[in-house]
C-alpha positions, 0 to 999 in steps of 0.5 A, spaced: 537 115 568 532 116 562 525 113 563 523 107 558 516 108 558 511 113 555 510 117 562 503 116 560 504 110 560 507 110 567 501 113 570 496 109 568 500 101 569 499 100 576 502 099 583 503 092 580 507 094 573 511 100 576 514 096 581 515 091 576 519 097 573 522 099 579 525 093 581 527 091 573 531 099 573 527 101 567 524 107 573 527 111 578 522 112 584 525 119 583 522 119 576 516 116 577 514 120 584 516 126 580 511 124 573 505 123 579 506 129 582 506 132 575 501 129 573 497 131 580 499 138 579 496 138 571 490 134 572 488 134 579 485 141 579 479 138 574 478 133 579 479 134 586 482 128 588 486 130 593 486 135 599 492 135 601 498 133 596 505 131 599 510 133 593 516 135 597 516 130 602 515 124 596 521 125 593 525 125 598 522 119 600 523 117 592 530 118 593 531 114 600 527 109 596 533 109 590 538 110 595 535 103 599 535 098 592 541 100 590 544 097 596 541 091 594 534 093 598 527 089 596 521 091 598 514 089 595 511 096 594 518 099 594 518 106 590 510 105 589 506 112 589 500 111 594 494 115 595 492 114 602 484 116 604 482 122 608 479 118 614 486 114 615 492 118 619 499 121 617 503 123 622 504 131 622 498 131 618 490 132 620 485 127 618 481 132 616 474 127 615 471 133 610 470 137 615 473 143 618 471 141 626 478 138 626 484 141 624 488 136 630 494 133 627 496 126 627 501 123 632 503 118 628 501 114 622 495 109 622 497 102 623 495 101 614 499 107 613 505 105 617 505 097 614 504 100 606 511 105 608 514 098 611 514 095 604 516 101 601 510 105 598 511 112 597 505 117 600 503 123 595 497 125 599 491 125 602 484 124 598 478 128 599 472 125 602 465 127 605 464 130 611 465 125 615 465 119 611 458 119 610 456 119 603 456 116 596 458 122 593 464 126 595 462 134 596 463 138 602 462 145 604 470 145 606 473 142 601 469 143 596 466 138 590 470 132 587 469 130 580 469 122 576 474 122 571 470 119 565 464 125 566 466 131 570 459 133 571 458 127 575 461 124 583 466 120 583 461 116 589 463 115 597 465 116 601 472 113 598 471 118 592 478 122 591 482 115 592 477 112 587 478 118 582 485 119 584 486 111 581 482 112 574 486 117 572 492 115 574 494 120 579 497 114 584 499 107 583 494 104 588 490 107 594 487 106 600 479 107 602 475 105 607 469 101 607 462 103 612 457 101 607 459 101 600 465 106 601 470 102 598 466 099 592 461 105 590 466 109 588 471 102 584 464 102 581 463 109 578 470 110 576 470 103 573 476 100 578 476 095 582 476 095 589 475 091 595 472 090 602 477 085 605 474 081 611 472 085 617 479 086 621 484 083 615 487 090 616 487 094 622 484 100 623 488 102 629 492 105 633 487 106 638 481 102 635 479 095 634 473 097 630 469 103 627 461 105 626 460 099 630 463 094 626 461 096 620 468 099 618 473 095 614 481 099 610 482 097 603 484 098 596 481 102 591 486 099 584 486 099 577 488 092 576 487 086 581 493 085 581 495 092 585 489 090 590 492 083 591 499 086 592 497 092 596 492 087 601 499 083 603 502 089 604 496 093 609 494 086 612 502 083 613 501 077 608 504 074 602 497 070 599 494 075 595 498 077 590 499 070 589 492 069 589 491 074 584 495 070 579 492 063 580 486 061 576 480 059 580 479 052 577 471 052 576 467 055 581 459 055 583 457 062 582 450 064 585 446 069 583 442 074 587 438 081 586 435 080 594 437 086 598 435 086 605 428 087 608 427 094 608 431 096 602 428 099 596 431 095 590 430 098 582 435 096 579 437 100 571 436 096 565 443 098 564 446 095 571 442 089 570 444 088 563 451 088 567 449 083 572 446 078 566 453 079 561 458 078 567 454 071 568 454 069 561 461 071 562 462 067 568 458 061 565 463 061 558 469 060 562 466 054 565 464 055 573 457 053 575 452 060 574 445 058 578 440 064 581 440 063 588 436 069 592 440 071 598 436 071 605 437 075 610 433 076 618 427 082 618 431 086 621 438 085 616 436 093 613 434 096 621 441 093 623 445 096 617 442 102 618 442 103 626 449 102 626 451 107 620 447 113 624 450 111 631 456 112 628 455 118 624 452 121 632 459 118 635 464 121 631 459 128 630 460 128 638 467 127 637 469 133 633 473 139 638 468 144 633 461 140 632 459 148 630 463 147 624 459 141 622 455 142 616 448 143 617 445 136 614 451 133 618 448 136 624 442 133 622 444 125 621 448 126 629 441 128 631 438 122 627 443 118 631 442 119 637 435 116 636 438 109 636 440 108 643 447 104 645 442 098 647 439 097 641 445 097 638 448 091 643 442 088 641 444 088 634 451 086 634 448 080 639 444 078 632 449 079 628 451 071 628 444 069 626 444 074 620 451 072 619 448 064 618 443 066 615 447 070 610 452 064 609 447 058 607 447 060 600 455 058 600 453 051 602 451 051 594 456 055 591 463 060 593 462 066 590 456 069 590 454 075 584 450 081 585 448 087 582 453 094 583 449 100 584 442 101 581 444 106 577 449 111 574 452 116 578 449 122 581 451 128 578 455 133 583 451 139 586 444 134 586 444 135 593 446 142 595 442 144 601 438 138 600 436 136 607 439 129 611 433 124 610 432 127 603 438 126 602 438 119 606 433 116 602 436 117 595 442 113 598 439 108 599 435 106 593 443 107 589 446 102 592 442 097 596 446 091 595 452 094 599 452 094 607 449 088 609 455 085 608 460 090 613 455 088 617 455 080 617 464 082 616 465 078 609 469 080 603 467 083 597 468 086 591 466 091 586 468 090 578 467 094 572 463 090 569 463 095 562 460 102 560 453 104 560 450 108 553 453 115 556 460 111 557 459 112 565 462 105 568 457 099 570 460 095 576 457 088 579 459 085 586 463 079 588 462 077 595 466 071 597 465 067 604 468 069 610 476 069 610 476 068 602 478 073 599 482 070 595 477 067 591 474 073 590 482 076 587 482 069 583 476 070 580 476 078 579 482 078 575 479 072 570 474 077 569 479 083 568 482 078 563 477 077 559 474 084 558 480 088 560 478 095 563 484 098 564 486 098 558 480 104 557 482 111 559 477 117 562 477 123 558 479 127 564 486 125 564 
């Protein structure tokens, strides 16, 4: 078969599209997995996407997947290449987390990875992370620095920042990432793709486990288009509503507006970033939907909570480890940091979480979608934080992206949307958080915006 499509083309289209092309013959699987891992091999080397990459046992699969539609087989992501995140297990293969203190191999596919395989979606590998998922950059003694597609200089964010470099170069139709404070929408905001954090349980973290970080951690998908998102969501979650959700207009909505970050949070917004946010609400307002500022409120401790339940995550899983003395040192440290928070404190917070969660949640009884910024300013640049301490390094997390965690602790969806180029051409993003169990509002509407202003229509200069 000869393929009819440019091959970078093909690359960039999306799990969406290439299905699409897929299902209409004008693609093989063989073909197109065979141009992803060409074009991993070609551009990853810049990036450092991936940790691991999966070439031979893709294109068998590819064939099983080509072999499968001709006898009149049809799956949703049939023949679709998928990056899958680093903290997410594949079977025979180690979950690695960034780190070098577990090297066990999986015994079997996490229940996400086992649902996008059951629609068909091809896995070509595993993408970088740092050590243990902790940070909004992606850097690690292990595995060394993971770099953002529009400036190399620069982090593609965290802890999602391989599946979200991997996506804006078009290294894979769509990708998995992992939400515990902003995962999933700091790197779409830095690589200029949408991600999102589906509601808290939407798609399961299992086998083995209901819940990770103490609740505050949520699967989802890092994509170039919403209608990737939408089609991967159905897969990862055992549904059919969101892809259709994506192709429906959203009818007119009331849009809240609100830069209130939680008590505690230290809040400096760019110009820039804010220029996003002010352009995407007279963007909302052009097309008809009812635009007002309505400051989110949130309990005293709403900042303490995000916060508690992050570091005592980190000191579980560090304790977790076979080979905790293989740990990076700044790991180390924010273990020790975790320890301080003990586990009734903890039970104490997630006893609060209904109230916070109303608290949270009033601002929908005058409106159904709330906007807010993305982060506060442009991307780190790699290597800032070599031998920096965890407090240091903590602090200066924080103050980026102060508008993300609350809402892994209160469980509701939100997403990250490109929202246009600062002066240096790095990507601006802002946030769409929807009411609990709505995620379809927040795909209706983000793909009314990508109409509007298309963003994947733009390419990164590496790739």
């Amino acid at each position: 078969m000869v393929p009819l499509v440019d091959a970078d083309a093909l690359a960039y289209a999306g799990a969406a599209r290439q299905a699409r092309l897929l299902r209409d013959g004008e693609v093989s699987a063989r073909e197109l997995v065979a141009a992803t891992l060409e074009r991993i091999e070609r551009v990853g080397p810049a990036l450092n996407a991936f940790r691991v990459v999966f070439a031979e046992r893709a294109l068998a699969e590819a064939d099983e997947a080509d072999a499968r539609r001709g006898a009149g087989g049809a799956r949703p992501l049939l023949g679709v290449p998928v990056a899958i995140k680093d903290d997410a297990d594949v079977a025979g293969e180690p979950t690695a987390r960034g780190t070098g203190a577990d090297g066990r191999p999986a015994a079997r596919d996490s229940d996400v990875v086992a649902r996008l395989r059951a629609a068909g979606a091809i896995v070509v590998g595993k993408t970088n992370v740092p050590e243990l998922t902790i940070w909004p950059f992606t850097e690690t003694l292990s595995y060394g620095a993971t770099r953002n597609p529009w400036s190399a200089d620069h982090t593609p964010g965290g802890s999602s920042g391989g599946s979200g470099a991997a996506v804006a170069a078009g290294l894979c139709g769509v990708a998995l990432g992992s939400d515990g404070a902003g995962s999933i929408r700091i790197p779409a905001a830095f690589c200029g793709v949408f991600g999102l954090k589906p509601q808290r349980g939407r798609v399961s973290l299992g086998p083995g486990r209901t819940e990770a970080w103490h609740g505050l951690v949520h699967f989802g998908p890092l994509a170039r288009h919403v209608a990737d998102a939408g089609l991967f969501l159905d897969a990862a979650a055992g549904d059919d509503a969101f892809a259709a959700a994506a192709a429906t207009p959203p009818g007119r909505l009331r849009v809240a507006v609100s830069t209130a970050a939680p008590p505690g949070a230290v809040v400096r917004l760019g110009a820039e970033q804010r220029r996003a946010l002010d352009e995407t609400a007279a963007l909302l307002r052009s097309l008809g939907h009812e635009v007002a500022e309505r400051p989110l409120q949130f309990t005293p401790t709403a900042g303490a909570d995000v916060l508690a339940r992050f570091l005592r995550g980190i000191h579980d899983e560090a304790a977790a480890v076979p080979h905790p003395e293989r740990l990076e040192p700044r790991t180390r440290s924010m273990g020790r940091l975790g320890a301080l928070v003990r586990p009734a404190a903890v039970a104490r917070l997630r006893a609060a979480e209904p109230a916070l969660r109303a608290r949270v949640d009033a601002v929908f009884e005058h409106a159904d979608v709330v906007l807010t910024p993305g982060p506060a300013g442009p991307p780190f640049r790699v290597g800032r934080f070599q031998r920096r301490g965890a407090l240091v390094t903590l602090n200066a997390a924080v103050v980026k992206v102060p508008w993300y965690g609350i809402f892994n602790v209160t469980g509701q969806p939100a997403a990250s949307v490109p929202a246009g180029f600062d002066r240096d051409g790095l990507p601006l993003a802002v946030q769409l958080v929807g009411r609990p169990l709505d995620e379809a509002t927040l795909l209706s509407l983000a793909a009314q915006l990508e109409a509007e202003c298309p963003w994947a229509d733009r390419r990164p200069p590496v790739g």
